[in-house]
C-alpha positions, 0 to 999 in steps of 0.5 A: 808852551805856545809862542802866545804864552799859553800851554799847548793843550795836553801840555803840563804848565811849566810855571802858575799863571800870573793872572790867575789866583792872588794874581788877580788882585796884584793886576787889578791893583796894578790897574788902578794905579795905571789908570790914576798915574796915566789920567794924571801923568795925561792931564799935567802933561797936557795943561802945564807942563811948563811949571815943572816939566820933569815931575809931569813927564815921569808921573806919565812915565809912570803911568805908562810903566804901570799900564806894561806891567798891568797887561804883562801880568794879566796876559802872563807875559813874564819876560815883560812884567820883569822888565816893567816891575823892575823898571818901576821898582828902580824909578819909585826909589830913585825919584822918591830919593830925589824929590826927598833930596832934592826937592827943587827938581819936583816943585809938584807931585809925581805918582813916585815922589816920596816914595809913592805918598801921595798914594798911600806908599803903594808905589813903594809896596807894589813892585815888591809884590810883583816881584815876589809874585813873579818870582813865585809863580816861576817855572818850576823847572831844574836850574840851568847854567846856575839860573833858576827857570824863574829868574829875571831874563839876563839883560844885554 
């Protein structure tokens, strides 16, 4: 592999492409929703985000979220898709368990309010494919230090 994520010509790829193949629709579903969460997140920030600040920061924040894992998955930047698509996994069941619980921090809609509803829960659904997408299009290398080539990158 090259440091541009590409394999060196005459090289075997040591793991499938992310953006290639079933790939393609992940990353083009990725991309709507980052578009919609981002024109939304944008939007609300920008004209009233005095009437419920923390549901408009985080519909921008799940925008951008959106936007990292669309371009990491399309250009195979694996390291970074983990981190993106754990990142939104971790924040549509945390902010869809508050805006259930706790419904007065969330006077208005987030991209991951109940757990995605507002758009037809593919919120919730979606990091899920991502992750079993990363996961399976992984290296297909040896384990090492009891890690499998496809696992997540250790963090700290």
């Amino acid at each position: 592999m090259t440091g541009s994520g590409r394999t060196a010509p005459g090289a075997t790829p040591s793991h499938r492409a992310t953006g290639t193949g079933g790939g393609r629709l992940l990353v083009a579903v990725y991309g709507v929703l980052a578009i919609a969460a981002t024109a939304r997140g944008l939007y609300q920030v920008g004209t009233k985000l005095d009437e419920a600040p923390v549901a408009y920061v985080l519909s921008l924040a799940a925008g951008i979220v959106y936007v990292v894992a669309t371009v990491a998955l399309a250009r195979d930047r694996r390291a970074t898709a983990w981190v993106a698509v754990v990142f939104e996994l971790v924040g549509v069941l945390t902010v869809g368990t508050l805006s259930v619980v706790d419904v007065g921090d969330f006077p208005d809609e987030t991209v991951w309010s109940r757990f995605g509803a507002g758009y037809g829960y593919v919120p919730l659904v979606l990091p899920f494919v991502g992750l079993w997408w990363l996961r399976r299009t992984g290296d297909r290398g040896a384990a090492v230090d009891g890690r499998t080539p496809s696992d997540p990158p250790a963090v700290g």
